[in-house]
TORKE-56869 format. One record per residue (C-alpha): residue in one letter; y, z, x; residue number from 1. Coordinates in nm, 4 decimals. Layout:
% residues N
A;Y;Z;X;NUM
...
% end
This chain:
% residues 399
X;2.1224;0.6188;-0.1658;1
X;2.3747;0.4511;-0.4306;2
X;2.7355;0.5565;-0.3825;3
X;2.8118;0.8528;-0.5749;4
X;3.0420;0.8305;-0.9043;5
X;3.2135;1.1687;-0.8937;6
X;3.2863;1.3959;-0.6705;7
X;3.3991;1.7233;-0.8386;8
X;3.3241;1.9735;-0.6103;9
X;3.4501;1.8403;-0.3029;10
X;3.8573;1.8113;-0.2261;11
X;4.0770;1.5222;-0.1159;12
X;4.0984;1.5870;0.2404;13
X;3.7144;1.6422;0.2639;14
X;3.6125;1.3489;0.0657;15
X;3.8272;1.1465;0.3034;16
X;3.6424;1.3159;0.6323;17
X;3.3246;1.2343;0.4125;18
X;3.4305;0.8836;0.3368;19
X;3.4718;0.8309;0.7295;20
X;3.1351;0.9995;0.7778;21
X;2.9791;0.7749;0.5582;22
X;3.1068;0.4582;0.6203;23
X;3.0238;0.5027;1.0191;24
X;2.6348;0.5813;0.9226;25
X;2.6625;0.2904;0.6796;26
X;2.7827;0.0680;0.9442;27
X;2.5267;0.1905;1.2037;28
X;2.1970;0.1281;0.9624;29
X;2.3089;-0.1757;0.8045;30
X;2.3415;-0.2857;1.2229;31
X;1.9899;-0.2110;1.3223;32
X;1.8575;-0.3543;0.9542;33
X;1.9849;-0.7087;1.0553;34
X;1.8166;-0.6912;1.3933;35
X;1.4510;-0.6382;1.2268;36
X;1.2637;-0.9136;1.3011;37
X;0.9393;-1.0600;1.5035;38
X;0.9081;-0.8015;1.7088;39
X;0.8580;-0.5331;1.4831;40
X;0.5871;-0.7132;1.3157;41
X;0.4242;-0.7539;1.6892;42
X;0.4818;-0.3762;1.7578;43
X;0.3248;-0.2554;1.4202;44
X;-0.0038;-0.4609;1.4418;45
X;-0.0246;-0.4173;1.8227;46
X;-0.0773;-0.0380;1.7535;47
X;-0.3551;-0.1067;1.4591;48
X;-0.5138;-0.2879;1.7292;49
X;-0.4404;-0.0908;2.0297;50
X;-0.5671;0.2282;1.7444;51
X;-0.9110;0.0578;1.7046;52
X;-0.9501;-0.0106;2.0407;53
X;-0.8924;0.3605;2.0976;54
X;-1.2063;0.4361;1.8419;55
X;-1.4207;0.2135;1.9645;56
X;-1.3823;0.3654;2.2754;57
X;-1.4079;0.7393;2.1775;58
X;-1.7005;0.6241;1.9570;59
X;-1.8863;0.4730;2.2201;60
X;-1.8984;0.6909;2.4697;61
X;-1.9486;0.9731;2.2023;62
X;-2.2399;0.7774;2.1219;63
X;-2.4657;0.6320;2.4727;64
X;-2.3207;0.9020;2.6976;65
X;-2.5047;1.2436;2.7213;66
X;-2.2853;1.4277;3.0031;67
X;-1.9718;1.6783;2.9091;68
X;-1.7300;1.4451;3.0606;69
X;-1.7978;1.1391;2.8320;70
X;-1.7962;1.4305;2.5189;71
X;-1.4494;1.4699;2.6010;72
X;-1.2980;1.1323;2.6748;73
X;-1.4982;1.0263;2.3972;74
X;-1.3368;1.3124;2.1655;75
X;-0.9789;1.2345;2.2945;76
X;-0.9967;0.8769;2.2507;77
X;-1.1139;0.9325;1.9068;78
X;-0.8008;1.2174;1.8538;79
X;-0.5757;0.9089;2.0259;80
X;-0.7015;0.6716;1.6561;81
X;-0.6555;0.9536;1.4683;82
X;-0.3106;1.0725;1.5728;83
X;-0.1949;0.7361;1.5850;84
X;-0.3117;0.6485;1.2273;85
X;-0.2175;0.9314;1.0976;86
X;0.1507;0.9736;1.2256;87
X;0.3287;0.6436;1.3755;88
X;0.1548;0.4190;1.1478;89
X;0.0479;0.5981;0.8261;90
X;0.3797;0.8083;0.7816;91
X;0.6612;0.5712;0.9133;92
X;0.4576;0.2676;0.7062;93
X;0.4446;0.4779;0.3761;94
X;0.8294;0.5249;0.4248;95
X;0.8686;0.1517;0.3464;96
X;0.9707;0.0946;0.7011;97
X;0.8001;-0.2337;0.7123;98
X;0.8064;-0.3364;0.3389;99
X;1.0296;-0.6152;0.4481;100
X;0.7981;-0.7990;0.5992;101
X;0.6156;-1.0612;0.4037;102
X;0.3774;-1.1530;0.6564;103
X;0.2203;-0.8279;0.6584;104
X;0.1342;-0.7112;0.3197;105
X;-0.1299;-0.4529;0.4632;106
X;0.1688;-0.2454;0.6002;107
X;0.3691;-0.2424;0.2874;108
X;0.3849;0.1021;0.1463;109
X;0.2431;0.0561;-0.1811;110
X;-0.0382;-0.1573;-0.0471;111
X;-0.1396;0.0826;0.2476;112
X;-0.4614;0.3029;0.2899;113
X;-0.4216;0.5748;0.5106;114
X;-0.6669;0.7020;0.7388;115
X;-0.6106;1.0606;0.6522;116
X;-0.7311;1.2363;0.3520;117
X;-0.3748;1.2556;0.1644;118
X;-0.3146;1.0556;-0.1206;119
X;-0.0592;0.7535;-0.0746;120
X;0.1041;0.7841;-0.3886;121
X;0.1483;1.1481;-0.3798;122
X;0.2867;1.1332;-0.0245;123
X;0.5551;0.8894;-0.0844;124
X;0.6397;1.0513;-0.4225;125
X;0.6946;1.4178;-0.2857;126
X;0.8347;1.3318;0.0771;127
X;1.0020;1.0551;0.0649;128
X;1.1472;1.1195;-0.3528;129
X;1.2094;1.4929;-0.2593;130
X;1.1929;1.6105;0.0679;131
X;1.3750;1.3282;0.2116;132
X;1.6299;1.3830;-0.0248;133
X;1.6955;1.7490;-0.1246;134
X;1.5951;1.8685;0.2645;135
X;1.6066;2.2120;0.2879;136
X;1.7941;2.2666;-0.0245;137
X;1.6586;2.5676;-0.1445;138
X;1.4302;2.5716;-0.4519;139
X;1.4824;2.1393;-0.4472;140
X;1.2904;2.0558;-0.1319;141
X;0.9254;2.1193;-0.1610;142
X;0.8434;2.1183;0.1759;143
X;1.0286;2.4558;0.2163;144
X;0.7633;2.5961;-0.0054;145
X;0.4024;2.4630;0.1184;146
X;0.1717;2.7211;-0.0837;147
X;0.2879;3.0863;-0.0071;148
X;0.4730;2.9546;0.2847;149
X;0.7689;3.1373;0.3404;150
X;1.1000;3.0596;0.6057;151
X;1.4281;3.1767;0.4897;152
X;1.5805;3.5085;0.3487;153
X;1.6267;3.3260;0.0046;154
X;1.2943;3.2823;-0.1380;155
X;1.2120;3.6064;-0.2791;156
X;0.9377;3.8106;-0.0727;157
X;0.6170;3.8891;-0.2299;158
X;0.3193;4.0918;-0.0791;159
X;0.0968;3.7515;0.0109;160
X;0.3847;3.6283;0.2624;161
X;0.2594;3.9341;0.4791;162
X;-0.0437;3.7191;0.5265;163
X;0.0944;3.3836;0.5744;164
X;0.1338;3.3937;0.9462;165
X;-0.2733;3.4453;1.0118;166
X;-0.3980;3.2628;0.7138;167
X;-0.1683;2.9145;0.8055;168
X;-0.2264;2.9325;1.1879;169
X;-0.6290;2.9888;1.1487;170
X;-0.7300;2.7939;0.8294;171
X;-0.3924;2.6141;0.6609;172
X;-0.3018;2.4464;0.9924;173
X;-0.6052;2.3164;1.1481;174
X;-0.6900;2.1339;0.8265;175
X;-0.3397;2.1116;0.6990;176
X;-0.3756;1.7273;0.6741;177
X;-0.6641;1.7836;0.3935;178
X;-0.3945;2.0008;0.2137;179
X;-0.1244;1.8126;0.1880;180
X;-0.2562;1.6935;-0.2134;181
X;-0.2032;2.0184;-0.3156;182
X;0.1348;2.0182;-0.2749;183
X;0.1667;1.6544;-0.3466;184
X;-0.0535;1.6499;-0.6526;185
X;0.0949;1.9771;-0.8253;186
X;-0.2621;2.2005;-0.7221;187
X;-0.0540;2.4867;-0.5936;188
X;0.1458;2.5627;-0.8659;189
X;-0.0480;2.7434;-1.0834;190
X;-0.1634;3.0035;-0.8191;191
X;0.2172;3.0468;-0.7673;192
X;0.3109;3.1171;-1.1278;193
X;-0.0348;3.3469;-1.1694;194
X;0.0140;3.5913;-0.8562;195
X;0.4042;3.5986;-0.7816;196
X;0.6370;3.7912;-1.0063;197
X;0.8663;3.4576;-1.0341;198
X;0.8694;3.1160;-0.9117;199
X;1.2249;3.1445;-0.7861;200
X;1.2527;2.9401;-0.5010;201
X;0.9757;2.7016;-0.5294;202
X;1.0745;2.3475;-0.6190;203
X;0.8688;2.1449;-0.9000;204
X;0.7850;1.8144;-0.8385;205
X;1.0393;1.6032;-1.0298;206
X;0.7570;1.3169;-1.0713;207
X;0.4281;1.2718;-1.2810;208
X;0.1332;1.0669;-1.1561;209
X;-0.1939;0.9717;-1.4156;210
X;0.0407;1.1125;-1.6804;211
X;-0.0255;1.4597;-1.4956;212
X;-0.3905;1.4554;-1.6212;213
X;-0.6127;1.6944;-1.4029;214
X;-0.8857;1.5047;-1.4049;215
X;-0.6958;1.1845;-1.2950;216
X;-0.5580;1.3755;-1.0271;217
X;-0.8506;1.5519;-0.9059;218
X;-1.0347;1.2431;-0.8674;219
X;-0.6883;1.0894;-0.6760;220
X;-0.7826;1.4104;-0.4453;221
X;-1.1549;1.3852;-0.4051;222
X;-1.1054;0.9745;-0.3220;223
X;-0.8481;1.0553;-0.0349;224
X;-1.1041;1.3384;0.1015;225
X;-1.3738;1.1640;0.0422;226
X;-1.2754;0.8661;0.2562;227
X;-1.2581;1.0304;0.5939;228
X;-1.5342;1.3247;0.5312;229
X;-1.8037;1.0811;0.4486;230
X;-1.7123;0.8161;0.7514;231
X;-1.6446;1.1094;0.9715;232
X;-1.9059;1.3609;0.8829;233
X;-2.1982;1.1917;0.7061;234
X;-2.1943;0.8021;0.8225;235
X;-2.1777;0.8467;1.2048;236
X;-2.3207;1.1317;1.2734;237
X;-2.6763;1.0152;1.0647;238
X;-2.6356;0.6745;1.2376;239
X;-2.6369;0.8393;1.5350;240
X;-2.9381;1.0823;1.4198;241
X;-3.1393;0.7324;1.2573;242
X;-3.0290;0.5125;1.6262;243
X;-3.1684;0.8514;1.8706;244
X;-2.8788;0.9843;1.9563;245
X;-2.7090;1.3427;1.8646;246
X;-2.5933;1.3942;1.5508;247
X;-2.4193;1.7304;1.6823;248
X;-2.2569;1.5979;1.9550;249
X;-2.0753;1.3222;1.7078;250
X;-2.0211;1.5808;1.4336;251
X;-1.8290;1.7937;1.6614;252
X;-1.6494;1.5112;1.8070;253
X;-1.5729;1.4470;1.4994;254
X;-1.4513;1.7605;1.3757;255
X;-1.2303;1.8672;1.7551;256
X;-1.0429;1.5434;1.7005;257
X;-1.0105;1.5896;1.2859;258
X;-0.8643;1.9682;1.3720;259
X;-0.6391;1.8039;1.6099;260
X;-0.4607;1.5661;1.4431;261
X;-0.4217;1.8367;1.1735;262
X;-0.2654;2.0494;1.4287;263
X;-0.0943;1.7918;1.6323;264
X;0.0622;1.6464;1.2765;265
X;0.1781;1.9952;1.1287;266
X;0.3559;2.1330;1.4129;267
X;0.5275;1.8156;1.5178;268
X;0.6635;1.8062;1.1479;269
X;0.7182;2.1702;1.0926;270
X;0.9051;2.2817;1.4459;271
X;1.1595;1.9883;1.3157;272
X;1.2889;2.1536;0.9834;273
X;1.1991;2.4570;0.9185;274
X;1.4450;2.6741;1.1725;275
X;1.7190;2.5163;1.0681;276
X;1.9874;2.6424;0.8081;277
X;1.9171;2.6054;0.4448;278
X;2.1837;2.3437;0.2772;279
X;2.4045;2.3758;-0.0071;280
X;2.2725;2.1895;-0.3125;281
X;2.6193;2.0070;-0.3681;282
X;2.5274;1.8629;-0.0067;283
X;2.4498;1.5056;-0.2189;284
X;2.7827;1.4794;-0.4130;285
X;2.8546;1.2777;-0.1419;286
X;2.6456;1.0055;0.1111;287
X;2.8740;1.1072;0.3682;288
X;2.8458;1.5011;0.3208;289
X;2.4515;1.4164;0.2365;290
X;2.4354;1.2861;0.5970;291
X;2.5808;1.5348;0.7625;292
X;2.3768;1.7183;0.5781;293
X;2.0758;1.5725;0.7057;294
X;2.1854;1.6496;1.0897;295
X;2.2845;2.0037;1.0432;296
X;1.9200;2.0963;0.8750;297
X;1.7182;1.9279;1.1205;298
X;1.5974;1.9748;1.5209;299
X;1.5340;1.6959;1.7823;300
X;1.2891;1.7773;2.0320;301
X;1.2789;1.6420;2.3767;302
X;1.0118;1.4165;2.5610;303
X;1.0313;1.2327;2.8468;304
X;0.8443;0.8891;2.7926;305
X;0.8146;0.6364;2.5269;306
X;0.4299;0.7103;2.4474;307
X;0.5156;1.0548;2.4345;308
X;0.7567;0.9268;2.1106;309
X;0.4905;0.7132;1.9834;310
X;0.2060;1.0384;1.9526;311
X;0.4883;1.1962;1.8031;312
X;0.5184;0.9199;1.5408;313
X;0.9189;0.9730;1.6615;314
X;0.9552;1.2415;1.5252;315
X;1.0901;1.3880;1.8422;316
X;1.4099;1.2178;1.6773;317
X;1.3835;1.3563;1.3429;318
X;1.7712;1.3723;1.3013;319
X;1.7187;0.9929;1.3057;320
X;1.4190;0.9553;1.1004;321
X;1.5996;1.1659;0.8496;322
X;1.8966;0.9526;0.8378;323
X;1.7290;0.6300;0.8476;324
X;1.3941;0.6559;0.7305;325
X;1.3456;0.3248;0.6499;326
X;1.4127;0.1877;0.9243;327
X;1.1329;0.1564;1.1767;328
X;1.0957;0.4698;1.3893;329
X;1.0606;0.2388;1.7245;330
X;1.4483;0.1814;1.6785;331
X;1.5407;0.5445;1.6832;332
X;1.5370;0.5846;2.0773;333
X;1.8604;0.3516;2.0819;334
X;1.9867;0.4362;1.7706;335
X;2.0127;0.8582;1.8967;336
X;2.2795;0.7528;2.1526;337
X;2.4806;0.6103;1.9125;338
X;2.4398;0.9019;1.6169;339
X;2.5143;1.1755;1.8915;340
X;2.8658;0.9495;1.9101;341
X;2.9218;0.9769;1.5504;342
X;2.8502;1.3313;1.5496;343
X;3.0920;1.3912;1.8338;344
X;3.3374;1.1830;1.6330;345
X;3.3291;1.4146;1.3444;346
X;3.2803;1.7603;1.4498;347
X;2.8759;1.7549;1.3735;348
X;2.6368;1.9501;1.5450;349
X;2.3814;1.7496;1.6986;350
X;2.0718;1.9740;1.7690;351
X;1.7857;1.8878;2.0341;352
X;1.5481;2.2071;2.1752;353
X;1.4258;2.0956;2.5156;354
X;1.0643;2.0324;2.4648;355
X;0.7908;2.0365;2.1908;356
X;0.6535;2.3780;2.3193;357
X;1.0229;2.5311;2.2590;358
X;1.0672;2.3612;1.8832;359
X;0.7042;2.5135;1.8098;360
X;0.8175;2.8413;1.9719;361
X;1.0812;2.8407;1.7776;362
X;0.9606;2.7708;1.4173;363
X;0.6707;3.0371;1.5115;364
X;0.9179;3.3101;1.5357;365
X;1.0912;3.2071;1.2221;366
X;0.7392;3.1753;1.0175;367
X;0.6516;3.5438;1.1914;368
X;1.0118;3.6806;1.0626;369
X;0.9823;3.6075;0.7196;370
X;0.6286;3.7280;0.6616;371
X;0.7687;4.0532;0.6370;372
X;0.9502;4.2108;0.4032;373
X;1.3436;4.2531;0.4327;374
X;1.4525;4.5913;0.4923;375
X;1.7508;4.5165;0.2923;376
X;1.8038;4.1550;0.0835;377
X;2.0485;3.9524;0.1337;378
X;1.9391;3.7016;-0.1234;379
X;2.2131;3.4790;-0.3091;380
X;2.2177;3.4729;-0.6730;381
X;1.9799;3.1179;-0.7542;382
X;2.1592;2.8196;-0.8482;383
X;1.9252;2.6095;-1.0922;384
X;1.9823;2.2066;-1.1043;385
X;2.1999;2.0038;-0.8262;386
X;2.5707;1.9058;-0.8923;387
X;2.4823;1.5114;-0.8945;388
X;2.6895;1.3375;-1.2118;389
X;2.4195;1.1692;-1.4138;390
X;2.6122;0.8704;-1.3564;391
X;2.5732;0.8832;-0.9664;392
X;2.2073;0.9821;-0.9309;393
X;2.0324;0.9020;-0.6147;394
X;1.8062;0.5591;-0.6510;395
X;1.4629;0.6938;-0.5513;396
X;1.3624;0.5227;-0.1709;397
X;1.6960;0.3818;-0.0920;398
X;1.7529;0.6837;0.1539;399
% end
């Protein structure tokens, strides 16, 4: 984020707490940059190989073995790849946390192929352009605003939200990762603006891709889908049908571990956010009050070993991810100590819930409150734009 030229709407003394705030959280990721080295290369390719060792393994005993056992190792090695790909490597690497790195060009963000059906370009456009940015600013941060999805008291109630908590949980979620274009590639907007009253609330993208041609984007869609269902759904399970063996019984493999990572990805991302207050939109007329920012709308969760952090893709410390993105998420386990002292040092509120089954609790009875229509609401009057001076606007992926 480049330093901010004005700061209008915030007052001396603040802009001095602000100043303080910033300059610590400055200090603190320009510390752990310099120590990037060797040994994140080794950890970054030691999980693409310790990922394909997991498939191979899921694979083959999906493949020769014939007894229930072997069905499920077989499926939760392959879920092991698939989490793994998905959520320590795919989404910390297309964060640019190991752009850096010359020696490893295949991890670079805008070289990278994910092994999920999203689109790369898409992805890094909308989360780390907007969401990483505006997060939970109301009617800035797409993420707030998945399709009808619906978890504050702002965004205006409509008859579909009554739906949202069935429809997510039984058909969004468990194939959330094949949905994520939608939102990414602009799909859901239209059914927004054709069966709401108003699109108060929901954030456009602030970004074109393919000079917003359908078509273009479509086929940027069908590519990303197309990549996993035909290896996943086509390839192995008729190699297994040509080679004697069951084509069900690798199909369904298939699908458990595909369902998932869906499931395992979405509510490890959602439980994070989405309980947490919405922010003020002149939260980024200043780094340091856009930092605090960052801590007061978002939740750690708590594990209790290191390769519980990795399955999580660290996201376990999403205060930290938020405030350092770029940075690689191995770091954040000793860089949490030393933001819950900066937090004490200013008067932040540093938020943890005890355990992933809490955080999902949690964000489950916030998505089950707002399905339902207010009794009486308490909306604020919509603000439209963010108070950023044209002069001081945020440089896109230096968050």
């Amino acid at each position: 984020m480049t330093a901010l030229a004005s700061f209008t709407s915030i007052n001396f003394e603040d802009q001095k707490r602000y100043d303080a705030i910033q300059a610590d959280f400055d200090a603190l990721g320009a510390r752990y940059r310099a120590k990037l080295g060797p040994e994140d290369v080794a950890y970054i390719k030691g999980l693409r190989t310790k990922s394909r060792i997991f498939e191979l393994i899921g694979r083959s005993l999906l493949w020769f073995g014939f007894e229930p056992i072997s069905f499920v190792l077989g499926t939760s090695f392959l879920f092991l790849h698939r989490n793994l790909e998905s959520i320590e490597i795919g989404h910390n690497v297309l964060h640019g946390q190991y752009d850096c790195f010359p020696e490893i060009p295949e991890f670079h963000s805008h070289n990278f192929r994910w092994k999920s059906p999203i689109d790369e370009e898409g992805w890094r456009r909308e989360h780390n352009n907007m969401h990483h940015v505006f997060t939970n600013v109301y009617a800035q941060d797409p993420d707030l605003t998945h399709g009808i999805l619906r978890t504050n008291d702002r965004l205006p109630w409509t008859p579909w939200h009554r739906f949202q908590f069935p429809i997510y949980l039984l058909y969004f979620y468990p194939f959330m990762t094949y949905k994520f274009n939608a939102q990414n590639l602009g799909f859901n907007r239209p059914f927004i603006e054709k069966n709401f009253p108003s699109t108060e609330g929901y954030a456009e993208l602030n970004y074109v891709i393919d000079g917003g041609d359908q078509k273009a984007l479509r086929k940027r869609d069908f590519r990303a889908k197309a990549r996993v269902i035909f290896k996943e759904f086509y390839v192995f399970p008729l190699l297994a049908l040509f080679t004697g063996f069951s084509l069900i019984r690798v199909f369904f493999a298939n699908l458990i571990a595909d369902i998932l990572n869906s499931l395992w990805m979405t509510f490890t991302l959602q439980s994070s956010h989405f309980t947490e207050p919405l922010q003020p939109e002149n939260c980024l007329d200043h780094k340091g009050k856009w930092y605090e920012s960052q801590i007061l709308s978002t939740i750690n969760f708590k594990g209790h070993f290191r390769w519980q952090s990795i399955m999580w893709g660290h996201i376990d410390y999403q205060i930290e991810h938020h405030l350092f993105p770029d940075i690689p998420s191995r770091h954040y386990y000793d860089i949490a100590p030393e933001v819950q002292a900066i937090c004490r040092k200013h008067n932040i509120a540093y938020k943890s819930n005890p355990n992933i089954f809490i955080a999902i609790s949690r964000y489950l009875a916030v998505f089950w409150r707002y399905s339902f229509e207010p009794k009486a609401l308490a909306v604020s009057p919509s603000q439209t734009g963010t108070l950023i001076p044209e002069s001081g606007q945020i440089e896109a992926g230096k968050i």
